[in-house]
Phi, psi and omega in degrees: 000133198259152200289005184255003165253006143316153177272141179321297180321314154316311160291333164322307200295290205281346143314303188298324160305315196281351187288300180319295201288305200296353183278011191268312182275004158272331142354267191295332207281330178273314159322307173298322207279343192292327208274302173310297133359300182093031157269089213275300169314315139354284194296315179281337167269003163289329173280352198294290177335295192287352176275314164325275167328307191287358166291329202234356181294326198298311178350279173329322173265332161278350170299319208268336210029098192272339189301321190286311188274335147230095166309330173245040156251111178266131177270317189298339195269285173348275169245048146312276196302299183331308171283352190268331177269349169310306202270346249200260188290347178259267193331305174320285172332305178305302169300308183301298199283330189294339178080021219279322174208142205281156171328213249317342221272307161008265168322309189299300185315303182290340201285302186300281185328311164290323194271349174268353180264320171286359177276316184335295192302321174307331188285134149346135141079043175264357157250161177232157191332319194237037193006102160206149168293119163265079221138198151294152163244154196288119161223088188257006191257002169257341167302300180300281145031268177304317175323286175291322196256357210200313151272179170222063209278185199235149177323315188272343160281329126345277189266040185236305162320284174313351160281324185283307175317304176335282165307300192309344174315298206239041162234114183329006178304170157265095178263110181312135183260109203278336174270010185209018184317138160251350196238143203030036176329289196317311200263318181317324203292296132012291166303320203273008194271277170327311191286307191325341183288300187294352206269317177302328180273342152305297186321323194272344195243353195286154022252075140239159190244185173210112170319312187273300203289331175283009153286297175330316203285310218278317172300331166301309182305332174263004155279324196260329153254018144271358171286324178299318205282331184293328180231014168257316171310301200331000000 
């Protein structure tokens, strides 16, 4: 079926996804002003807001089906740059102003995240058939996440974590995709659900803190990479 035999409405529709996904970078764009500010919470529910959206477009677009009805739009390109500045050039930032590591290492730590996330995005196979992430995936904004709200890590520990996330970017895991699982769906889903609970009740009480929900964050976390080691043996 050719994309001028659609009914208006339909291309409407499917304009409104792609509208829906690139508004991800007004998001992030409120992210940046926040982080430059030192509204550091602010700033992490903007990112939250770009996580939301990049949760639910493909959905949308595959309900619209856009591939078919704007043949000559790339959604998947869209959103790609969207996501490189979400997950990537705004967290690197984010990290670099919170002051997270004294000076070079600073400087060094954003230097490493863009250039290994744009290498990332560059590889063959950065999903994998049976949608799992292969590697780490540039979420460098749950990186950032964890740093400020949730450890209290020493500057050089700080950037000995951000080196390793690094490398594992181009180490063969399996990393669960929690909107497209196929294997054990119910419980990723299940973890990022809880987290997503516990991550709004840090966020709401900050800047006070609470030893149980950042236990809590931090035992999800380790759910989520005994699931990986689970399913990268596989």
């Amino acid at each position: 079926m050719q994309s001028n035999s659609f009914p208006v409405y339909r291309k409407l529709a499917a304009w409104g996804v792609h509208i829906f996904t690139a508004s991800g970078m007004v998001t992030g764009f409120m992210a940046l002003l926040a982080v430059s500010q030192g509204h550091f919470r602010e700033a992490m529910l903007w990112l939250a807001a770009c996580q939301f959206i990049d949760g639910f477009d493909g959905t949308l677009a595959r309900w619209v089906n856009v591939e078919a009805v704007l043949p000559n739009m790339s959604g998947k390109m869209i959103d790609a740059v969207v996501d490189f500045a979400n997950y990537a050039l705004i967290p690197a930032y984010f990290i670099y102003a919170a002051g997270l590591m004294a000076s070079p290492l600073n400087e060094l730590a954003a230097a490493l995240i863009l250039v290994v996330s744009a290498l990332y995005y560059g590889k063959d196979g950065m999903i994998s058939e049976d949608y799992y992430f292969v590697g780490f995936p540039v979420l460098w904004n749950l990186v950032a996440f964890y740093l400020f709200f949730v450890l209290d890590l020493s500057s050089t520990a700080n950037f000995v974590v951000i080196v390793i996330l690094c490398i594992l970017h181009f180490v063969p895991l399996k990393v669960a995709y929690p909107s497209r699982a196929k294997s054990m769906r119910w419980l990723t889903f299940s973890l990022a659900f809880l987290w997503l609970l516990l991550s709004a009740a840090i966020l709401w009480i900050y800047p006070e803190t609470n030893r149980m929900l950042n236990g809590g964050l931090l035992l999800l976390l380790a759910g989520f990479g005994a699931l990986t080691i689970k399913d990268s043996l596989k």
